[in-house]
SEFIZA-3560 file (N, C-alpha, C; in Angstrom, 3 decimals):
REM SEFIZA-3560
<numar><xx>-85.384</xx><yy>23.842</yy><zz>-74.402</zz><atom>N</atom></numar>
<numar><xx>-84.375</xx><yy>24.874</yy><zz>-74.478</zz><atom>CA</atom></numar>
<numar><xx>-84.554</xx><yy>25.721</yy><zz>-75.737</zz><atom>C</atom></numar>
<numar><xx>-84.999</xx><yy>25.094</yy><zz>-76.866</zz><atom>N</atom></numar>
<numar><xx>-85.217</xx><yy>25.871</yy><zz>-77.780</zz><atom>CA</atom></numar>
<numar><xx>-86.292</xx><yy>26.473</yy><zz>-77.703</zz><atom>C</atom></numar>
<numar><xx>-87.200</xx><yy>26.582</yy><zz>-77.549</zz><atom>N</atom></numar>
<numar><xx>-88.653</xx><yy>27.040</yy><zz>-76.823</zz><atom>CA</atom></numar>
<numar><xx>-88.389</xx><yy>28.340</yy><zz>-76.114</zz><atom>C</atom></numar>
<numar><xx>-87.364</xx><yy>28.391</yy><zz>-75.212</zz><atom>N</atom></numar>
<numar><xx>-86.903</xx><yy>29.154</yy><zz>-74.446</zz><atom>CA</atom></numar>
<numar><xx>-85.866</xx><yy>30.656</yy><zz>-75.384</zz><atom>C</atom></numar>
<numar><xx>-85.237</xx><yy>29.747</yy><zz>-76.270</zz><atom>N</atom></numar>
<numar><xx>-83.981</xx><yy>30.749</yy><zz>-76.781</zz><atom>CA</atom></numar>
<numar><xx>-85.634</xx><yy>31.345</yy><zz>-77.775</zz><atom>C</atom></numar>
<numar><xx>-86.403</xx><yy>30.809</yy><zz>-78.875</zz><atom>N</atom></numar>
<numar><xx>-87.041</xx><yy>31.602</yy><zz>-79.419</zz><atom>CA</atom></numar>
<numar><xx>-87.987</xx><yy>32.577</yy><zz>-78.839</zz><atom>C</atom></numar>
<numar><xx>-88.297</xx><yy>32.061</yy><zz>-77.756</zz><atom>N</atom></numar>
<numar><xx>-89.101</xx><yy>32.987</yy><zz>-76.911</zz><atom>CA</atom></numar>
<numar><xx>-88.348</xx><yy>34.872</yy><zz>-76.213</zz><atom>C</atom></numar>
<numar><xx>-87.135</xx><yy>34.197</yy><zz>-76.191</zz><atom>N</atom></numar>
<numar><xx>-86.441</xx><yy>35.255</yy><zz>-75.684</zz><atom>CA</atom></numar>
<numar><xx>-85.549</xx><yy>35.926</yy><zz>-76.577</zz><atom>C</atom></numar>
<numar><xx>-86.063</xx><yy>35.616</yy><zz>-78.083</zz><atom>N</atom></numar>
<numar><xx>-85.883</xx><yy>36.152</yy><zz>-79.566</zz><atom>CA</atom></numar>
<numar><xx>-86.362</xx><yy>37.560</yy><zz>-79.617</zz><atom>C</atom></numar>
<numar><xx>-87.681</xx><yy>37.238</yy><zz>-79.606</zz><atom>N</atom></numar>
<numar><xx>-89.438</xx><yy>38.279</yy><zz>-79.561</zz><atom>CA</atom></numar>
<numar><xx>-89.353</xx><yy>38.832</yy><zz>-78.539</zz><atom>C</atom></numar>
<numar><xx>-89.736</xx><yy>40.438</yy><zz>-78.896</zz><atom>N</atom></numar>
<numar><xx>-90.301</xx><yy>41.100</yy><zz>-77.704</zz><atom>CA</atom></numar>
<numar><xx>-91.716</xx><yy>40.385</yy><zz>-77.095</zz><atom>C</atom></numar>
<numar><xx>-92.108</xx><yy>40.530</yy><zz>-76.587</zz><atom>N</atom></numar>
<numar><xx>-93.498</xx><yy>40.732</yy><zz>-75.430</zz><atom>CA</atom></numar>
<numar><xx>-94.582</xx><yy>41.170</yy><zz>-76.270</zz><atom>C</atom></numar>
<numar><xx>-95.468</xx><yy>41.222</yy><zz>-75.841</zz><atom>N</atom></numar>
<numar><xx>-96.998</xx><yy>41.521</yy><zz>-76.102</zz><atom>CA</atom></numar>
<numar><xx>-97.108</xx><yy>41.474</yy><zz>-77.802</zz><atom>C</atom></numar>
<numar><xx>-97.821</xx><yy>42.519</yy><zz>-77.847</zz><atom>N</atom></numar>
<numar><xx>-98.503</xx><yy>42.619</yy><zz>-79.501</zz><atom>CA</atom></numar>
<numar><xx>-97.187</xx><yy>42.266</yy><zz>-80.550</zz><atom>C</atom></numar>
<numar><xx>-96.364</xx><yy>43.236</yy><zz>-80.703</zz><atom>N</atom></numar>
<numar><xx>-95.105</xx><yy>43.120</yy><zz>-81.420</zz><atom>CA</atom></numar>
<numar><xx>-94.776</xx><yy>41.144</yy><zz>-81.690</zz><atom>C</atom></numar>
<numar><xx>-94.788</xx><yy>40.638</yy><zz>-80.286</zz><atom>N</atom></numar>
<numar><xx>-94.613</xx><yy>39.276</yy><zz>-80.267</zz><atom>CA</atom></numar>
<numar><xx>-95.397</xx><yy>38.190</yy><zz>-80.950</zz><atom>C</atom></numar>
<numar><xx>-96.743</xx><yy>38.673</yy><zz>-80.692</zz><atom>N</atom></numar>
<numar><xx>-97.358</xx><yy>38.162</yy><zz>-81.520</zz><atom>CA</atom></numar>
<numar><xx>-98.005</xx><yy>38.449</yy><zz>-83.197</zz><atom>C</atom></numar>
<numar><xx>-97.367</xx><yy>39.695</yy><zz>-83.357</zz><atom>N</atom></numar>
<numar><xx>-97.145</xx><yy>39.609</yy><zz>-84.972</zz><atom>CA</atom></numar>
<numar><xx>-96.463</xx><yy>39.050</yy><zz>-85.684</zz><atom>C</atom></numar>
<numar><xx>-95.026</xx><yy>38.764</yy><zz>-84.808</zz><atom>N</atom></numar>
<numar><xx>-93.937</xx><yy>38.241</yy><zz>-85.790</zz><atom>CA</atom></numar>
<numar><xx>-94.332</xx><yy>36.889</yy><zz>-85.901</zz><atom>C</atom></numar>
<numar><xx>-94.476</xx><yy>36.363</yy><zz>-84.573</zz><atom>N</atom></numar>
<numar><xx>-95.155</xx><yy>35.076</yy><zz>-84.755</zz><atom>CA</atom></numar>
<numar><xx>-95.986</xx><yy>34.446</yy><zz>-85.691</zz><atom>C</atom></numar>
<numar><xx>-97.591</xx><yy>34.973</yy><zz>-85.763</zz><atom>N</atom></numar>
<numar><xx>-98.341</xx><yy>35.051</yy><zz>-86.878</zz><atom>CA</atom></numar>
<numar><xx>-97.803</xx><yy>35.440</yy><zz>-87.898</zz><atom>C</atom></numar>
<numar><xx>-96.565</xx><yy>36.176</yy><zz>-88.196</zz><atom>N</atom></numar>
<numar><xx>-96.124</xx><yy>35.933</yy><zz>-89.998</zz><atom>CA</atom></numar>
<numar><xx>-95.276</xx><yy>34.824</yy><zz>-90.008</zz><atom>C</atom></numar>
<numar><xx>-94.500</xx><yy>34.892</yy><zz>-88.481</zz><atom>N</atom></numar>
<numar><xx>-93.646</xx><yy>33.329</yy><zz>-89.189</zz><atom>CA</atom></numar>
<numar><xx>-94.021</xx><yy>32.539</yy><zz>-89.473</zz><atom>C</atom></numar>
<numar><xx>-95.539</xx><yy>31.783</yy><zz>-88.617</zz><atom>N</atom></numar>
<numar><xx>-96.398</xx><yy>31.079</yy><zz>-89.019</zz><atom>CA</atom></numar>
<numar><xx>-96.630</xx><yy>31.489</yy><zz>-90.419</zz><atom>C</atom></numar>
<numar><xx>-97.734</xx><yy>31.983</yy><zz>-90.688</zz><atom>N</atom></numar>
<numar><xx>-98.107</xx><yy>32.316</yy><zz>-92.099</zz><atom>CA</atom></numar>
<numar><xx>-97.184</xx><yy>32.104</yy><zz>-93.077</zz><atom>C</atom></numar>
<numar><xx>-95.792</xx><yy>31.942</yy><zz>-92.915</zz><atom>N</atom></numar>
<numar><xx>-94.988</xx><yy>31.787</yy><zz>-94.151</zz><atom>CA</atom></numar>
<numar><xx>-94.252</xx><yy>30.762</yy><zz>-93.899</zz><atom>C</atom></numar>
<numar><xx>-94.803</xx><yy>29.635</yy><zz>-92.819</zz><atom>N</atom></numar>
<numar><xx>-94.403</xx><yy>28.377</yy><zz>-92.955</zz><atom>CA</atom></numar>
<numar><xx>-95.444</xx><yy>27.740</yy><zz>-93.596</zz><atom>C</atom></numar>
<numar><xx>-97.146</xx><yy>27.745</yy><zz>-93.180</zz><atom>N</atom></numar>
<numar><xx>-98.186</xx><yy>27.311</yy><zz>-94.052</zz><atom>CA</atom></numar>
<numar><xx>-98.017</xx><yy>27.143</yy><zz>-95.793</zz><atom>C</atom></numar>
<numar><xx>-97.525</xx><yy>29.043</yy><zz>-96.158</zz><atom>N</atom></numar>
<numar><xx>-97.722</xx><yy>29.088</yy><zz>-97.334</zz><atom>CA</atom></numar>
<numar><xx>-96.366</xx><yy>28.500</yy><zz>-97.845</zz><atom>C</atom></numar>
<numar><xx>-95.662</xx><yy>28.078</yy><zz>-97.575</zz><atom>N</atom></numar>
<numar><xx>-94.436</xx><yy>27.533</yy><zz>-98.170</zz><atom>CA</atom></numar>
<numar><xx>-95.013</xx><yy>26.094</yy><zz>-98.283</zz><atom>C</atom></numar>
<numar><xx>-95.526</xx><yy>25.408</yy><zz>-97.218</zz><atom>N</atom></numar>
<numar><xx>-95.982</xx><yy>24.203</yy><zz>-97.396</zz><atom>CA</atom></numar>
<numar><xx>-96.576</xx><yy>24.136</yy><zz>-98.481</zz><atom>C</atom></numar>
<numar><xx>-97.756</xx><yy>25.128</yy><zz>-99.108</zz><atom>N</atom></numar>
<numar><xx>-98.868</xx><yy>25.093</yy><zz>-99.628</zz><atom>CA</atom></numar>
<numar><xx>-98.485</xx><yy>25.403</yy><zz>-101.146</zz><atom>C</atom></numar>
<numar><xx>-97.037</xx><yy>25.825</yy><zz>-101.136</zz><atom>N</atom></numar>
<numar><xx>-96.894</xx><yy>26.460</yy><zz>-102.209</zz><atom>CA</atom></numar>
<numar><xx>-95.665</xx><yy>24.932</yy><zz>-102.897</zz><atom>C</atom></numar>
<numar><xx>-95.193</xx><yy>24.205</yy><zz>-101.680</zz><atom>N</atom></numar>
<numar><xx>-94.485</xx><yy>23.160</yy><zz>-101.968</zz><atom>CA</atom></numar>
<numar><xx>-95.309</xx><yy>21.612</yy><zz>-102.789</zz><atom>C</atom></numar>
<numar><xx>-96.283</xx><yy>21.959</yy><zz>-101.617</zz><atom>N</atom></numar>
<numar><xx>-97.336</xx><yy>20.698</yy><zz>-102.201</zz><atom>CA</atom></numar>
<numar><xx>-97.844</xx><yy>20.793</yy><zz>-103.846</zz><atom>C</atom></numar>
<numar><xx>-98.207</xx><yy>22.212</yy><zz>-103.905</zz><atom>N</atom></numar>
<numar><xx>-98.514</xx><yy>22.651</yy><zz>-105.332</zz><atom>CA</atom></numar>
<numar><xx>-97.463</xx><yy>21.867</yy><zz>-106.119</zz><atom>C</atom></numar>
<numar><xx>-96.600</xx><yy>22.310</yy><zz>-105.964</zz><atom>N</atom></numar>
<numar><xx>-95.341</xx><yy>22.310</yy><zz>-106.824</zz><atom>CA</atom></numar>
<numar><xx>-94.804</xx><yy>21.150</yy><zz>-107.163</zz><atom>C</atom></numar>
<numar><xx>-95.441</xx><yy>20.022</yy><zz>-106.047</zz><atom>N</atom></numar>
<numar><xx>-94.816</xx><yy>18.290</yy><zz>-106.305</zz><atom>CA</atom></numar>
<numar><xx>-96.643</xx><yy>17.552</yy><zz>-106.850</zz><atom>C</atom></numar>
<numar><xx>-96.928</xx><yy>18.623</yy><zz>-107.142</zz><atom>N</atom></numar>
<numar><xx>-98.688</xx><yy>17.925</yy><zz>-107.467</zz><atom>CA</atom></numar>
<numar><xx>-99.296</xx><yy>17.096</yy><zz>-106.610</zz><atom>C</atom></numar>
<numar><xx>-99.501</xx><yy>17.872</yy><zz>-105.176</zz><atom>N</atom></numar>
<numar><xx>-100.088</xx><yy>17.138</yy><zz>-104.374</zz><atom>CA</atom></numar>
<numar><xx>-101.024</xx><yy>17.939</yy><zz>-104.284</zz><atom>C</atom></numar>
<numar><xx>-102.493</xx><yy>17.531</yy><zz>-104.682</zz><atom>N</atom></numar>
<numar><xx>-103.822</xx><yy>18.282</yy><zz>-103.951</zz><atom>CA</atom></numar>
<numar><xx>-104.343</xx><yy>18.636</yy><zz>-102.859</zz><atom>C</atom></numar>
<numar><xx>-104.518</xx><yy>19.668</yy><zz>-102.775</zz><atom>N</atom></numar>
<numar><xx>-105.070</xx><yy>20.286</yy><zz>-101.473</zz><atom>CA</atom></numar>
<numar><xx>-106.404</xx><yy>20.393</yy><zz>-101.251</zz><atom>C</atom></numar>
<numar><xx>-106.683</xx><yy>19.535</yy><zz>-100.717</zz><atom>N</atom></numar>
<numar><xx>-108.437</xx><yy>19.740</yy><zz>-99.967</zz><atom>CA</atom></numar>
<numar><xx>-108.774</xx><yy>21.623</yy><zz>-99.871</zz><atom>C</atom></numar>
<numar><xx>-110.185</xx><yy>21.284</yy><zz>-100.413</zz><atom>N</atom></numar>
<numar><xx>-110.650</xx><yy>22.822</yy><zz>-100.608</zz><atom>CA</atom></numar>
<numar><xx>-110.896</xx><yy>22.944</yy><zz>-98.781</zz><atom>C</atom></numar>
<numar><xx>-111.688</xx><yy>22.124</yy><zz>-97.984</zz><atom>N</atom></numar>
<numar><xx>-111.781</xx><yy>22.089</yy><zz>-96.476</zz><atom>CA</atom></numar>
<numar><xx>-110.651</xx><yy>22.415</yy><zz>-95.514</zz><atom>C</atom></numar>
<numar><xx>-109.497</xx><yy>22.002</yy><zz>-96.381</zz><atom>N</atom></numar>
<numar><xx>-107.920</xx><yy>22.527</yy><zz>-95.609</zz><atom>CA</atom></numar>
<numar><xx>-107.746</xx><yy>23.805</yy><zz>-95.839</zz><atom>C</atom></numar>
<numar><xx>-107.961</xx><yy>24.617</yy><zz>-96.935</zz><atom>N</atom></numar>
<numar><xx>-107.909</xx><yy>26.003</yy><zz>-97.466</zz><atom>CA</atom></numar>
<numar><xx>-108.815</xx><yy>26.628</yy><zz>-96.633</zz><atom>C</atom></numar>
<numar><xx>-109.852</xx><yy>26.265</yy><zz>-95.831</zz><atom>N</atom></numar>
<numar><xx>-111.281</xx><yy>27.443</yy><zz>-95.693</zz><atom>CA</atom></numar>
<numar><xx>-110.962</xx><yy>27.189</yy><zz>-94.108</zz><atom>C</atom></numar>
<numar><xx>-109.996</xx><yy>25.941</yy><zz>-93.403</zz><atom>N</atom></numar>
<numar><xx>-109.782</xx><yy>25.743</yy><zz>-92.118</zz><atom>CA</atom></numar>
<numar><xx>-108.609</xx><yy>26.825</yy><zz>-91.556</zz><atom>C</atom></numar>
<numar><xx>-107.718</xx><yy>26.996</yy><zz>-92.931</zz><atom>N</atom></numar>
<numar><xx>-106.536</xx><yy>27.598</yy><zz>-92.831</zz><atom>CA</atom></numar>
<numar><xx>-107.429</xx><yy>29.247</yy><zz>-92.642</zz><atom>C</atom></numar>
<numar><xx>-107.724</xx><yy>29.533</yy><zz>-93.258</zz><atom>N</atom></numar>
<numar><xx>-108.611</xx><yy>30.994</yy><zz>-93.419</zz><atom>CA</atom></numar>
<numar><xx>-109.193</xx><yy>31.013</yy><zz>-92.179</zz><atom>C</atom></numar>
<numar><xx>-110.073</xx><yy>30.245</yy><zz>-91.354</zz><atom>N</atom></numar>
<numar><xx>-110.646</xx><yy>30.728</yy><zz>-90.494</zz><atom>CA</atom></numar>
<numar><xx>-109.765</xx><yy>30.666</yy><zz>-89.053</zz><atom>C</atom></numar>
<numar><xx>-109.047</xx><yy>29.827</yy><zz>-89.613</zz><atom>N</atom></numar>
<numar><xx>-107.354</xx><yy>29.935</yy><zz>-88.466</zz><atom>CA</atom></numar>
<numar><xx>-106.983</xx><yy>31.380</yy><zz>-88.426</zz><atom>C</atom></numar>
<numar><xx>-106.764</xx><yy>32.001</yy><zz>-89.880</zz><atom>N</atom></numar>
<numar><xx>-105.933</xx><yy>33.451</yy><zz>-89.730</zz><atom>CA</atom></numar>
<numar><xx>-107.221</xx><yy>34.128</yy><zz>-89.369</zz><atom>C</atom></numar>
<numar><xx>-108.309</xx><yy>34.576</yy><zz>-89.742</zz><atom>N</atom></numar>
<numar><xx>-109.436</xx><yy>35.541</yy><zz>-89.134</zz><atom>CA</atom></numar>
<numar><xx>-109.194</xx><yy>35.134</yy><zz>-87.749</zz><atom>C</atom></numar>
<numar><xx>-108.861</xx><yy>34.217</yy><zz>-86.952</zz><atom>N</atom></numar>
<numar><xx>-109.171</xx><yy>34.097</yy><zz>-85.540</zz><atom>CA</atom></numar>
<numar><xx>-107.767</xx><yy>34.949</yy><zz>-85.160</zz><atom>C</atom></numar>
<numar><xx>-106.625</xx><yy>34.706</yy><zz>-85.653</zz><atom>N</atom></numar>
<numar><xx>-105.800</xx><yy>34.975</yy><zz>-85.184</zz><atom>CA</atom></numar>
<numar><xx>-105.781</xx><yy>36.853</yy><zz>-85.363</zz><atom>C</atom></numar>
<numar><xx>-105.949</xx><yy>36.934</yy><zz>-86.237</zz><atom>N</atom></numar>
<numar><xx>-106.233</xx><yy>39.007</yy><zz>-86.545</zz><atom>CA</atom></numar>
<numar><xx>-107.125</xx><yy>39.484</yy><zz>-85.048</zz><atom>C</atom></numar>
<numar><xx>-108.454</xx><yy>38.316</yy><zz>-85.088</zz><atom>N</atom></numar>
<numar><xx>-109.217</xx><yy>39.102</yy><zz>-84.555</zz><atom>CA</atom></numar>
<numar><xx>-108.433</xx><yy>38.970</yy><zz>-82.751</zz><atom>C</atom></numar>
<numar><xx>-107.724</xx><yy>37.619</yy><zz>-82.396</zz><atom>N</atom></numar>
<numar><xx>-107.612</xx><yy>37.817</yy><zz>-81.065</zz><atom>CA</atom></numar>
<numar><xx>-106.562</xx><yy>38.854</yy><zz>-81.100</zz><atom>C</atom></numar>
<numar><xx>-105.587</xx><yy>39.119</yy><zz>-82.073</zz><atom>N</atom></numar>
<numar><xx>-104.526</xx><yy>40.190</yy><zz>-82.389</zz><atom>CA</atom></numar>
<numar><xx>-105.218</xx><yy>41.789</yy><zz>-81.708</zz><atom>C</atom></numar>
<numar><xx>-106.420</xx><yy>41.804</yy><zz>-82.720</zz><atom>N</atom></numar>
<numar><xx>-106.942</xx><yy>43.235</yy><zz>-82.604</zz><atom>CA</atom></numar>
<numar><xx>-107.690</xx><yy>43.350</yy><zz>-81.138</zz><atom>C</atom></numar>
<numar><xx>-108.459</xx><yy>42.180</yy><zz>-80.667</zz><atom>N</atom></numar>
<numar><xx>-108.900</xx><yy>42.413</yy><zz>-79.405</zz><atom>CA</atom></numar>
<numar><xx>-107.646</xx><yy>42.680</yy><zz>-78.201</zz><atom>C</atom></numar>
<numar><xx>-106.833</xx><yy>42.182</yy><zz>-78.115</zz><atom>N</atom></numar>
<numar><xx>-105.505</xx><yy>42.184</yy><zz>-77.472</zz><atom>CA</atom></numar>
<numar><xx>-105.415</xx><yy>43.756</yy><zz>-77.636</zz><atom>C</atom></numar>
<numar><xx>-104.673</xx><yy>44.142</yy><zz>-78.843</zz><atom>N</atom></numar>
<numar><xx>-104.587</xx><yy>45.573</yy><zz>-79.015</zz><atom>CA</atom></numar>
<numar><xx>-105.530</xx><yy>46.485</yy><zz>-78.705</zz><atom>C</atom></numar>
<numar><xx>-106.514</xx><yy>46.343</yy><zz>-78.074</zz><atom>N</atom></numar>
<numar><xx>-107.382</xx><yy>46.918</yy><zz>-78.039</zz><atom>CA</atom></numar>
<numar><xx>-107.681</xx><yy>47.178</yy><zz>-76.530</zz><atom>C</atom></numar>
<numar><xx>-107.611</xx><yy>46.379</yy><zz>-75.774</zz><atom>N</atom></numar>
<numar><xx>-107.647</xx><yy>46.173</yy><zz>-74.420</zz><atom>CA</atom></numar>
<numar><xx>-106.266</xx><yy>46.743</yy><zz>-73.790</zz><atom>C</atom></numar>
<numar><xx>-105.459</xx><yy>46.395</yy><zz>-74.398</zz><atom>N</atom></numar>
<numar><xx>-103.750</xx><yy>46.798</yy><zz>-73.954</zz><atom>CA</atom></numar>
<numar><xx>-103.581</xx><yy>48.381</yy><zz>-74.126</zz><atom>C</atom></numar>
<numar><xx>-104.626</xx><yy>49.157</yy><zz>-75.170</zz><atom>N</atom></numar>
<numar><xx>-104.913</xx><yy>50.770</yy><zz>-75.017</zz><atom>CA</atom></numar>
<numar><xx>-105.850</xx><yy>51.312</yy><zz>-74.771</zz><atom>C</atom></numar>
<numar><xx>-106.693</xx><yy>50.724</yy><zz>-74.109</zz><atom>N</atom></numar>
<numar><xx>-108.118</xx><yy>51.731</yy><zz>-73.397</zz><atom>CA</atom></numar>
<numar><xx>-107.220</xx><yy>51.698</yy><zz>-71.954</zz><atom>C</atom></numar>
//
């Protein structure tokens, strides 16, 4: 049910999946910025997994947008 009410939060298509990808993004960095903060180390391999998480996500973003206007 909650699945449902956030879904029907967000518009549709691109718009939907921006907000998404920042809400994400600023649950990561809160984590990342929490762990810092209680001196818990962060694997450099978790940092470069997280990065190639967001490049994937831009790029399926921009391919999406891209297809949705030709």
């Amino acid at each position: 049910m909650l699945t449902a009410l956030l879904l029907a939060a967000f518009p549709s298509g691109i718009a939907g999946i921006a907000i998404w990808c920042i809400i994400v993004a600023a649950v990561v960095a809160i984590a990342f910025i929490a762990c810092r903060a209680m001196g818990v180390p962060i694997p450099d391999w978790v940092i470069q997994v997280f990065w190639v998480c967001v490049i994937a996500i831009v790029c399926v973003a921009a391919i999406k947008f891209l297809i949705l206007n030709v």
